[in-house]
TIDO-375940 format. One record per residue: x, y, z of N, C-alpha, C, O in turn. Coordinates in steps of 0.001 Angstrom, whole numbers, plus 500000, padded with zeros to 6 digits. Layout:
<<X; Y; Z>; <X; Y; Z>; <X; Y; Z>; <X; Y; Z>> ...
This chain:
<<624049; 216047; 698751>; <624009; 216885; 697571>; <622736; 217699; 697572>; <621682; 217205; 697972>> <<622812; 218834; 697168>; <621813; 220118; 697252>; <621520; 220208; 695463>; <622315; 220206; 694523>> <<619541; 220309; 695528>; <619399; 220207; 694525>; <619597; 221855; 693833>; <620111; 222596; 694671>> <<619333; 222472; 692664>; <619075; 223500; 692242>; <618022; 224035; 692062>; <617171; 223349; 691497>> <<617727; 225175; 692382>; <616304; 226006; 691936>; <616997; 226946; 690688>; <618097; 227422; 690972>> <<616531; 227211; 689526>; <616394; 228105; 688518>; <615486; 229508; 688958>; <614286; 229485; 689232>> <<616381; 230759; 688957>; <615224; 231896; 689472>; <615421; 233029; 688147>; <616522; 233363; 687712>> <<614239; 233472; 687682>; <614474; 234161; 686798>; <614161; 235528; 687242>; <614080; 235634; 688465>> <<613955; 236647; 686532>; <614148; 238232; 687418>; <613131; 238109; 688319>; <613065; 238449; 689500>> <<612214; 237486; 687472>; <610521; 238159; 688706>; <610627; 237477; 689815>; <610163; 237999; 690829>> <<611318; 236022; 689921>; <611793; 235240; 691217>; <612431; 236199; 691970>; <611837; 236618; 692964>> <<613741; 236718; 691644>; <614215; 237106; 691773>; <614126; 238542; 692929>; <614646; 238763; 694022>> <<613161; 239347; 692005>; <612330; 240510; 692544>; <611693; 239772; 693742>; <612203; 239880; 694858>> <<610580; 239018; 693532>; <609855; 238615; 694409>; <610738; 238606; 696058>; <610524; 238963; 697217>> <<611774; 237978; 695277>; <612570; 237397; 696623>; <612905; 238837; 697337>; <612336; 239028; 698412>> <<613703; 239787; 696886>; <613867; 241169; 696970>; <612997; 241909; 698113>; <613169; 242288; 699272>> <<612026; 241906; 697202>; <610414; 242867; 697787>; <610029; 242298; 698927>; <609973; 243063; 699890>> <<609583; 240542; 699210>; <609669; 240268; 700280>; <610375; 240527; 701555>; <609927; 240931; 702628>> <<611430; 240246; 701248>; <612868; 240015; 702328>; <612823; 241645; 702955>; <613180; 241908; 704103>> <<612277; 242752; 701893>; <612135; 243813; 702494>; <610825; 244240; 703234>; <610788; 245081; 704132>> <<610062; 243747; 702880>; <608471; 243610; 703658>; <607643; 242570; 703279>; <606888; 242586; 702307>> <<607839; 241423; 704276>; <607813; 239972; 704636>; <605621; 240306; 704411>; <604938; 239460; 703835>> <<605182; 241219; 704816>; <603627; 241339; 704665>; <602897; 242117; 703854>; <601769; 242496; 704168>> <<603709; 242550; 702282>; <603309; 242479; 701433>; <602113; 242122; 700870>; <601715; 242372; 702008>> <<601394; 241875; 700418>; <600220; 241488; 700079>; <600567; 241055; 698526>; <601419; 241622; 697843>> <<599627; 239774; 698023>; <600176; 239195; 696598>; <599601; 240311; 695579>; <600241; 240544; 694553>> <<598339; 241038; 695866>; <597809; 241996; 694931>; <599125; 242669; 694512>; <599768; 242488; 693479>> <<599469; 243771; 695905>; <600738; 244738; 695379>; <602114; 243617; 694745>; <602421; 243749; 693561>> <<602724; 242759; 695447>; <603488; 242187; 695178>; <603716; 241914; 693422>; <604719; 242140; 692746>> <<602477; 241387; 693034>; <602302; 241233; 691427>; <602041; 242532; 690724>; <602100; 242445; 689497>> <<601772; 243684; 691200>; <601616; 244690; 690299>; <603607; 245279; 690488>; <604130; 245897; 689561>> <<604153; 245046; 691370>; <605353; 245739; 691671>; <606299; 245012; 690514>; <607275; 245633; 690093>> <<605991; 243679; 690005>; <607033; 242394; 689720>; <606279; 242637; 688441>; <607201; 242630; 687625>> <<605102; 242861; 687715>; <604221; 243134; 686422>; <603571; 241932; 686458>; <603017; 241776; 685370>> <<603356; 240927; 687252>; <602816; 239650; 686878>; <601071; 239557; 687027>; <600553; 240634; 687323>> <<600214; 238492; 686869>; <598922; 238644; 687565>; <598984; 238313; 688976>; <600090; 237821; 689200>> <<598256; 238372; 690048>; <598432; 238476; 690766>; <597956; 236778; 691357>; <598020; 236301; 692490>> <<597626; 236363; 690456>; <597471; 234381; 690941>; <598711; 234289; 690379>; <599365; 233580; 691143>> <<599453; 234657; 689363>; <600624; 234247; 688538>; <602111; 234535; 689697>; <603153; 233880; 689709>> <<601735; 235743; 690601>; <603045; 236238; 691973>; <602098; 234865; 692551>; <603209; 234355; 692698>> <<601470; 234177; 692848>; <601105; 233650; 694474>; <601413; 232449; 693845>; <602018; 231767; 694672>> <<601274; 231720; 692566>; <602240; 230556; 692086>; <603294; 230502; 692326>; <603706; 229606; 693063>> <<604093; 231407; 691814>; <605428; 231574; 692319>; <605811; 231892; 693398>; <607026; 231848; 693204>> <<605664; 232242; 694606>; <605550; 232390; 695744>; <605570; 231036; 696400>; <606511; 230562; 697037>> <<604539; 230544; 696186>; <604197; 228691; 696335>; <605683; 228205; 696197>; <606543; 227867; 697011>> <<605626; 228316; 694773>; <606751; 227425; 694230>; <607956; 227428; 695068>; <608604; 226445; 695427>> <<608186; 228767; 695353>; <609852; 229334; 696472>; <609771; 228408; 697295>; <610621; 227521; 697361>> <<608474; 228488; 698239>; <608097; 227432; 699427>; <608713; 226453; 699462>; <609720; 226139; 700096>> <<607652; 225563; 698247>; <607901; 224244; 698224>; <609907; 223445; 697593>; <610650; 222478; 697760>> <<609820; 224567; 696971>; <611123; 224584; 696957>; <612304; 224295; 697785>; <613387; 223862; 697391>> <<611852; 224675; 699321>; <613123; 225538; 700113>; <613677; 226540; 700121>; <614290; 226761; 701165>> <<613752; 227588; 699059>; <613905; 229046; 699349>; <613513; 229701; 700057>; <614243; 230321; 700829>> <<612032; 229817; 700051>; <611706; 230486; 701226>; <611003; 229209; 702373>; <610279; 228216; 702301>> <<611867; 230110; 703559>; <611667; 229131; 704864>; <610248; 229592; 705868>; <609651; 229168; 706858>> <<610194; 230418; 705165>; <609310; 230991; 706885>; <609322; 232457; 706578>; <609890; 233061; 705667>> <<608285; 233043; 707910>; <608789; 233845; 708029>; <608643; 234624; 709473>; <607942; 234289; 710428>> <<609613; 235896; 709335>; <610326; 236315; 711109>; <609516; 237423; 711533>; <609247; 238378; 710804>> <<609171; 237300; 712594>; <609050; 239254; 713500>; <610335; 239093; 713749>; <611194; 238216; 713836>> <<610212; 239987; 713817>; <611580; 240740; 714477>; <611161; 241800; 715335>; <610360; 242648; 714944>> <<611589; 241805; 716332>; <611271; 242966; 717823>; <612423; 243797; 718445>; <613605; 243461; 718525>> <<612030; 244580; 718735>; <612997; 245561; 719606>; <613823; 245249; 720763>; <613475; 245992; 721681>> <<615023; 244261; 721214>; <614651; 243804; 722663>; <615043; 244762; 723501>; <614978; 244692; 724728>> <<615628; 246050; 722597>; <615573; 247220; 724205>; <614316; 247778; 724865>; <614095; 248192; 726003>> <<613143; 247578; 723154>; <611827; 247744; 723755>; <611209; 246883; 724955>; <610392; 247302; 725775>> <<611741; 245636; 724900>; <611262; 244329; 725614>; <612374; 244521; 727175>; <612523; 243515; 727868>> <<612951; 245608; 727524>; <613648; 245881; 728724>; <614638; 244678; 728482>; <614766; 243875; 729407>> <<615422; 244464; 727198>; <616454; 243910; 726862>; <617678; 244687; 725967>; <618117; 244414; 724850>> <<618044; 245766; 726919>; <618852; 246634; 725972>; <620034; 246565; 726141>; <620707; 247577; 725945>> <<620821; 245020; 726671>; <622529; 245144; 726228>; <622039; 243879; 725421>; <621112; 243113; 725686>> <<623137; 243877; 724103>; <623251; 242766; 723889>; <624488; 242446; 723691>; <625287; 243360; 723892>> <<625020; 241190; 723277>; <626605; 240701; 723807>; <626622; 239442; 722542>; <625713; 238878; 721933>> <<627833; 239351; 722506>; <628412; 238281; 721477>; <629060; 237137; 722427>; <630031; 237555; 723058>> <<628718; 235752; 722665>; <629465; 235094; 723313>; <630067; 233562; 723008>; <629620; 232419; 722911>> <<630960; 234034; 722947>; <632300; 233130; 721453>; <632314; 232015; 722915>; <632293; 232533; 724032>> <<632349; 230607; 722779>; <631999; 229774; 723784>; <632755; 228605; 723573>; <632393; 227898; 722632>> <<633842; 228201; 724322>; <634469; 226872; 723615>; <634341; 225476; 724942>; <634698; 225456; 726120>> <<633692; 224475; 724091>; <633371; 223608; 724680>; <634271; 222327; 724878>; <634760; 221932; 723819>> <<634675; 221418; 726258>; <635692; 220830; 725985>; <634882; 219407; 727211>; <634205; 219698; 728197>> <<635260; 217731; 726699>; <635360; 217366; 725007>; <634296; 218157; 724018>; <633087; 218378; 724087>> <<635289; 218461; 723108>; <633924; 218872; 721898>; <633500; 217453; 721196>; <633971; 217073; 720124>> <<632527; 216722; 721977>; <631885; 215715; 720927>; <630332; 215663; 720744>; <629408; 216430; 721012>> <<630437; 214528; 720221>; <628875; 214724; 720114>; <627101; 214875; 720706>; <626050; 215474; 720479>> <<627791; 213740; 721697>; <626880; 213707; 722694>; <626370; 214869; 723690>; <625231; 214956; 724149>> <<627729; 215968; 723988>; <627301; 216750; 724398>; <627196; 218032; 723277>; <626908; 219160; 723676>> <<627410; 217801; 722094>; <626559; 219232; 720918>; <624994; 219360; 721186>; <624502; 220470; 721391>> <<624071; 217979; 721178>; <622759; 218540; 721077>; <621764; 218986; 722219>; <620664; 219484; 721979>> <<622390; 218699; 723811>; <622205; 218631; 724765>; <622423; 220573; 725361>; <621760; 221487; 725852>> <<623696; 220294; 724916>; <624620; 221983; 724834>; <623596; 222808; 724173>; <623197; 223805; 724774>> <<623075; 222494; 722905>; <622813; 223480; 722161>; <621022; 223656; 722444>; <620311; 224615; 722146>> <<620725; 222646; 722970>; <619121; 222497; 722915>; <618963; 223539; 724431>; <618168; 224478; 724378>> <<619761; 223294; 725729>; <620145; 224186; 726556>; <619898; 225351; 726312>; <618941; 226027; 726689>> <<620935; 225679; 725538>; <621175; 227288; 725246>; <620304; 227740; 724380>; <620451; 228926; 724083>> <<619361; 227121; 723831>; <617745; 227621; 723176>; <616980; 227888; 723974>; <616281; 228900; 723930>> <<616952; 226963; 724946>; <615830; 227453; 725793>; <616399; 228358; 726495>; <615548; 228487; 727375>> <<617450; 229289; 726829>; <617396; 230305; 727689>; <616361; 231792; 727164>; <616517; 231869; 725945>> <<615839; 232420; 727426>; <615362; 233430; 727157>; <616163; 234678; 726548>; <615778; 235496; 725713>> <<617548; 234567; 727300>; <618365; 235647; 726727>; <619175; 235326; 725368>; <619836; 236133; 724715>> <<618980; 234034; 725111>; <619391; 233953; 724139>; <618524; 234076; 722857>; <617347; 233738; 722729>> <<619384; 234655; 721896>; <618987; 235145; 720142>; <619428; 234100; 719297>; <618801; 233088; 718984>> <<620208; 234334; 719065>; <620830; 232979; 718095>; <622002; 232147; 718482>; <622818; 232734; 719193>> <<622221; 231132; 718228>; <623265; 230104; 718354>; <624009; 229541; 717171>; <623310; 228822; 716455>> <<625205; 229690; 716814>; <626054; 229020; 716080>; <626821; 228430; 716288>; <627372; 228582; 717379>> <<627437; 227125; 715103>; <628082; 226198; 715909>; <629245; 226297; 714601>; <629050; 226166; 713393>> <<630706; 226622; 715466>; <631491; 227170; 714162>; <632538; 226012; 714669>; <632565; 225289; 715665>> <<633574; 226204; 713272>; <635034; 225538; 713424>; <635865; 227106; 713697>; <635506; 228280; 713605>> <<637277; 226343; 714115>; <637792; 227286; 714925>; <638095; 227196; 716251>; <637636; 226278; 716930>> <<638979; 228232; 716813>; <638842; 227945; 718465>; <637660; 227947; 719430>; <637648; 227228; 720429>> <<636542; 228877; 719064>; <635374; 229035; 719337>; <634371; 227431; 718568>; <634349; 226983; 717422>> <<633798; 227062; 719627>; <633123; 226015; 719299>; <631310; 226786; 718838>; <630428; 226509; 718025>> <<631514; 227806; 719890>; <629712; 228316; 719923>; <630157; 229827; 719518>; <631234; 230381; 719740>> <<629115; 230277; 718922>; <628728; 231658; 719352>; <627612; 232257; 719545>; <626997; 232300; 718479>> <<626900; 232872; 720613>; <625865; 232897; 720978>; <625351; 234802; 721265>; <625898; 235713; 721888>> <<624474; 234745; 720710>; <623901; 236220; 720773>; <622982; 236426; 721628>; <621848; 235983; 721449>> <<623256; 236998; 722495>; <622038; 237082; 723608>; <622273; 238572; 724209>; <623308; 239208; 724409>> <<620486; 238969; 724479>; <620252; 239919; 724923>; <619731; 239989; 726376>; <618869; 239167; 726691>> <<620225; 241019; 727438>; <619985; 241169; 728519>; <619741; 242084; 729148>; <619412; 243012; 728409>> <<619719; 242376; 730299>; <619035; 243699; 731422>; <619778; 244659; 731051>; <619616; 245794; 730603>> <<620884; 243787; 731405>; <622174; 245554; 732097>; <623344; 244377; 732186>; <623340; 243267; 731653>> <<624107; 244844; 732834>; <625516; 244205; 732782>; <625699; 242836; 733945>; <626317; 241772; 733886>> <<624594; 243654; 735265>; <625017; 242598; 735717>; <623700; 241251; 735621>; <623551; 240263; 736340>> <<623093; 241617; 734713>; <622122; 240392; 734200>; <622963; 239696; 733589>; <623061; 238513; 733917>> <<623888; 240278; 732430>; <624607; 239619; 731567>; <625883; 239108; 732314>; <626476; 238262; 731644>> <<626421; 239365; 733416>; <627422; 238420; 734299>; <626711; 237672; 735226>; <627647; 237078; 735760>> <<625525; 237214; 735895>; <624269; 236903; 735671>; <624144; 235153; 735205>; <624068; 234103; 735843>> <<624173; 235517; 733756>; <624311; 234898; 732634>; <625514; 234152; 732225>; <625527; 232924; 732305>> <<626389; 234731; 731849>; <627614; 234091; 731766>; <627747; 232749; 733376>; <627607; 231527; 733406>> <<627956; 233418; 734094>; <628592; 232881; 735381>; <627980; 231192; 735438>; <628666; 230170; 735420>> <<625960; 231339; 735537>; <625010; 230559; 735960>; <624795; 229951; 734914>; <624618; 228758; 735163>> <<624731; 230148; 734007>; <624267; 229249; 732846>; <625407; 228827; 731708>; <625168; 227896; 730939>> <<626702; 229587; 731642>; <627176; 228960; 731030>; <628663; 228399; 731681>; <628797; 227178; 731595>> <<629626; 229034; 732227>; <630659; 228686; 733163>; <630468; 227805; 734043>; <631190; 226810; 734118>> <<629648; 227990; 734702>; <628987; 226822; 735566>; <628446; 225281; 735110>; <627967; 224403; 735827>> <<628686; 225282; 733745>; <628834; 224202; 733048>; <630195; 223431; 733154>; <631297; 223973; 733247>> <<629898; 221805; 733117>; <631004; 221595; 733116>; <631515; 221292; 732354>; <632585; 220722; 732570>> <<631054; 221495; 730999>; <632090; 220890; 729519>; <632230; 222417; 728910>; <633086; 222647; 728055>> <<631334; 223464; 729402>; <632310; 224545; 729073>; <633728; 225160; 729586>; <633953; 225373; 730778>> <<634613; 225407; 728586>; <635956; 225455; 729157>; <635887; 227068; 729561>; <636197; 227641; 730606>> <<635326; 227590; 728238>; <635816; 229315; 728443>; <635150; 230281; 727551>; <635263; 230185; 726329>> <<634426; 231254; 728148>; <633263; 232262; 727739>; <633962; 233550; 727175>; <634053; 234400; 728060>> <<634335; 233838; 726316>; <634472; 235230; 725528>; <633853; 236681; 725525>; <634210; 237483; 724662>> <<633166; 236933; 726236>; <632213; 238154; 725594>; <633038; 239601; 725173>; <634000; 240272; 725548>> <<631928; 239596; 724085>; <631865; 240532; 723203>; <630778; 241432; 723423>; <629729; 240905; 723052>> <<630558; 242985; 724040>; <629262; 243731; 723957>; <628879; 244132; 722611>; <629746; 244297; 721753>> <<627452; 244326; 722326>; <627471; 244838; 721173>; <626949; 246427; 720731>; <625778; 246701; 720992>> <<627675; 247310; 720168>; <627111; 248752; 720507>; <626382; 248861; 719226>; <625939; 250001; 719372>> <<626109; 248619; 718503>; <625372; 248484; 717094>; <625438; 247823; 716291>; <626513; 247445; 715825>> <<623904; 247345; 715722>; <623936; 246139; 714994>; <623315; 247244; 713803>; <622987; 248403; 714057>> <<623224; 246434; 712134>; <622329; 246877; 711124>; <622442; 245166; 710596>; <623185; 244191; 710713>> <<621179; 245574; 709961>; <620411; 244059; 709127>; <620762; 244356; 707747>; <620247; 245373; 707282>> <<621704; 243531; 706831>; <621840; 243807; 705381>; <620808; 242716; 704662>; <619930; 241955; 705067>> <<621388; 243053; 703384>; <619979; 242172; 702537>; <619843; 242991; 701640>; <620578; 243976; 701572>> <<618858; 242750; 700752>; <618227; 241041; 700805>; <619648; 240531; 700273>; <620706; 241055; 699924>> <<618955; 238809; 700429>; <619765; 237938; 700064>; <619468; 237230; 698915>; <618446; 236544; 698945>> <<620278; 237246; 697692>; <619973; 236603; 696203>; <621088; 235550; 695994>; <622136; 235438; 696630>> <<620684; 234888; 695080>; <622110; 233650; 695172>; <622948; 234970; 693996>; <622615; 235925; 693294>> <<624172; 234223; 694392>; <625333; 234781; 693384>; <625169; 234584; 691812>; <624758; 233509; 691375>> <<625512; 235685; 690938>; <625360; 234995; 689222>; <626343; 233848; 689023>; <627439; 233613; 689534>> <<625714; 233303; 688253>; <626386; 231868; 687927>; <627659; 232218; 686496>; <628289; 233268; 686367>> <<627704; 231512; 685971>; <628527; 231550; 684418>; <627184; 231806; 683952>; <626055; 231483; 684324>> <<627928; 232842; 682538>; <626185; 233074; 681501>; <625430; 233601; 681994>; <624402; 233816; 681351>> <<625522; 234072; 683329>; <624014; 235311; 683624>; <622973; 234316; 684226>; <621889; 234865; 684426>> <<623010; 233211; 684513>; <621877; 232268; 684727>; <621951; 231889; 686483>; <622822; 231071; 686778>> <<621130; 232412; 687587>; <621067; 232386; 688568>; <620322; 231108; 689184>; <619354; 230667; 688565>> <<620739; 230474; 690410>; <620610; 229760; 691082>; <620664; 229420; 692409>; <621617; 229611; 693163>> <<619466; 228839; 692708>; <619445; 228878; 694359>; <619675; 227078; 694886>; <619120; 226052; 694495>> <<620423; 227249; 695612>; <620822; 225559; 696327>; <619605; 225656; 697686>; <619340; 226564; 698474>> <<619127; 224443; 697528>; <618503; 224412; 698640>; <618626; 222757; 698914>; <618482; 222046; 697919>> <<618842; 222204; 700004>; <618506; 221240; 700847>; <617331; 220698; 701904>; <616140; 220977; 701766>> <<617775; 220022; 702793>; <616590; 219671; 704126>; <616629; 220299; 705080>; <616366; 219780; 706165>> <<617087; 222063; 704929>; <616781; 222918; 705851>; <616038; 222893; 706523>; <615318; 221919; 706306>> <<615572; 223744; 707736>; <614216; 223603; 708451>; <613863; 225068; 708544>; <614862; 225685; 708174>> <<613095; 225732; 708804>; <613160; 227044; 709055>; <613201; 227067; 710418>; <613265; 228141; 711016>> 
């Protein structure tokens, strides 16, 4: 069970303004939200300790980084049990070309975002690191010709106008 956070507008904002520029400073941050500016860095705290806010990301270019294909790769693993989920997945972190990893229901067990050279880095890739597995059954790819980042992210209104954030033992 996931406890509740109560967020009222200036939470709210806060969360907003951040998510759009993560290096903000608490001075501007509290003049943008009307608060004092120890009164934004309390609340700020509070998100923390909360679990709302996890962390936070760079984000980089990887065509700048001579990583300019990137690919979607829908991955189904067979037995799907347990022993081999954290082994599988701790694997496919440490590759370099890989971005993110998800672990879905469905026919697709994985899906994995990874960025690479050129095409034949990314067959490369597929072939050596993941086919060449032996509990993988069968690799999907998907190229990707454009991505955009949406956001921010606010919890949904509740009944009554009264907003709420679930948070658990996430990790960032």
């Amino acid at each position: 069970m996931t406890d509740s956070v109560v967020l009222d507008p200036v939470d709210l904002e806060i969360l907003r303004l951040l998510q759009n520029d993560a290096r903000t400073t608490y001075r501007d941050l509290a003049a943008q939200v009307g608060v004092a500016p120890s009164t934004c860095l309390d609340r700020v705290s509070r998100l923390r300790r909360c679990g709302v806010i996890l962390g936070h990301v760079l984000r980089v270019d990887p065509a700048r980084l001579g990583r300019g294909l990137q690919a979607l790769l829908s991955v189904q693993v067979r037995p799907h049990r347990r022993e081999l989920v954290g082994p599988f997945v701790e694997r496919i972190r440490a590759l370099p070309e890989a971005r993110t990893v998800f672990h879905l229901t469905g026919p697709d067990d994985y899906l994995v975002h990874v960025a690479v050279r050129d095409m034949t880095d990314l067959q490369r890739l597929v072939l050596d690191e993941f086919t060449a597995r032996r509990e993988v059954a069968r690799v999907e790819t998907r190229l990707i010709f454009q991505q955009w980042e949406c956001g921010p992210l606010l919890p949904p209104a509740a009944p009554h106008g009264t907003l709420t954030a679930n948070h658990g033992d996430a990790a960032p």
